[in-house]
C-alpha positions in Angstrom: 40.7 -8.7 -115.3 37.5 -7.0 -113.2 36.5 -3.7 -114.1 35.0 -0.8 -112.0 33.1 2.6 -112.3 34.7 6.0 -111.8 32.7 8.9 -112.2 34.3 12.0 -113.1 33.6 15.5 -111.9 33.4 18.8 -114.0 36.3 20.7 -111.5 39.2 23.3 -112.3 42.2 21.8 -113.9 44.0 22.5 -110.2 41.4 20.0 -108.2 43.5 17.6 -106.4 40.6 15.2 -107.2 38.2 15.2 -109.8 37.0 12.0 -109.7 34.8 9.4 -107.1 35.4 5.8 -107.8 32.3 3.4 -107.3 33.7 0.5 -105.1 29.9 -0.7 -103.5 26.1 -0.9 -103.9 24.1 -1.7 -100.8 26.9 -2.9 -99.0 28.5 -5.3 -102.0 31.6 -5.3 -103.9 31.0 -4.0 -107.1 33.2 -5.2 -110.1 32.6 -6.9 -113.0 34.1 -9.6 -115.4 33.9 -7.5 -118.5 33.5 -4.2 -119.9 30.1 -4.8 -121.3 28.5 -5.5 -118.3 30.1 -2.7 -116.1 28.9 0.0 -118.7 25.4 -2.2 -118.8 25.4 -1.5 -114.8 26.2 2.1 -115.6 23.2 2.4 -118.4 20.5 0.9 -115.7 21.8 2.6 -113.1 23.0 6.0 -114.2 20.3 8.1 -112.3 21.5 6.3 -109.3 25.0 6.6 -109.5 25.0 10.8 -110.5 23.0 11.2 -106.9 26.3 9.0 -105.5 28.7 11.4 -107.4 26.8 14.4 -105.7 26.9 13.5 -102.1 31.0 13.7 -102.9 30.4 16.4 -105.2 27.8 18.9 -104.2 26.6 21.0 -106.5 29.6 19.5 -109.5 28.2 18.6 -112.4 29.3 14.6 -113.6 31.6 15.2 -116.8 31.4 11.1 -117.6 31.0 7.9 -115.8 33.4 5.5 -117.0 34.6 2.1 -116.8 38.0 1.0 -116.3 40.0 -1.8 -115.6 40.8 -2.9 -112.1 44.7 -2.4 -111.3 45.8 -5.7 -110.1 47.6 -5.6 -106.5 50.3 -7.8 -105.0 
C-alpha cells in the first residue's frame, strides 16, 4: 500500500474543495511505502510544500498536511 500527501485548506464548510493533493516534486511521482516516511517527507519539506498549497490556495491558510493511503485502482 503507497501513501501520499494531501494538504488541507482552512475554507467554509460549503467549499466544493478544501483540499490539494501532492502527486509530484520536480517532475517525480511522489508516494511512499510507509507512513513513516511520507510524514518524514512532510517534516523536511513542510516550508516547501505550504508555498505549493498557496499557489492553489491564495491567501488560505493550511489547516494540516496529512498522509493517507493511496486508493488502489483497477
Amino acid at each position: 500500500m503507497m501513501w501520499l500527501i494531501v494538504i488541507i485548506m482552512f475554507l467554509p464548510l460549503s467549499a466544493d474543495l478544501d483540499a490539494v493533493e501532492v502527486t509530484h516534486h520536480n517532475g517525480k511521482l511522489l508516494e511512499f511505502q510507509s507512513e513513516e516516511a511520507c510524514y518524514k517527507h512532510v517534516e523536511k519539506n513542510l516550508i516547501t510544500l505550504k508555498a505549493f498549497a498557496s499557489t492553489h490556495y491564495p491567501d488560505v491558510p493550511v489547516k494540516s498536511v496529512n498522509c493517507f493511503r493511496k486508493p488502489r485502482t483497477i
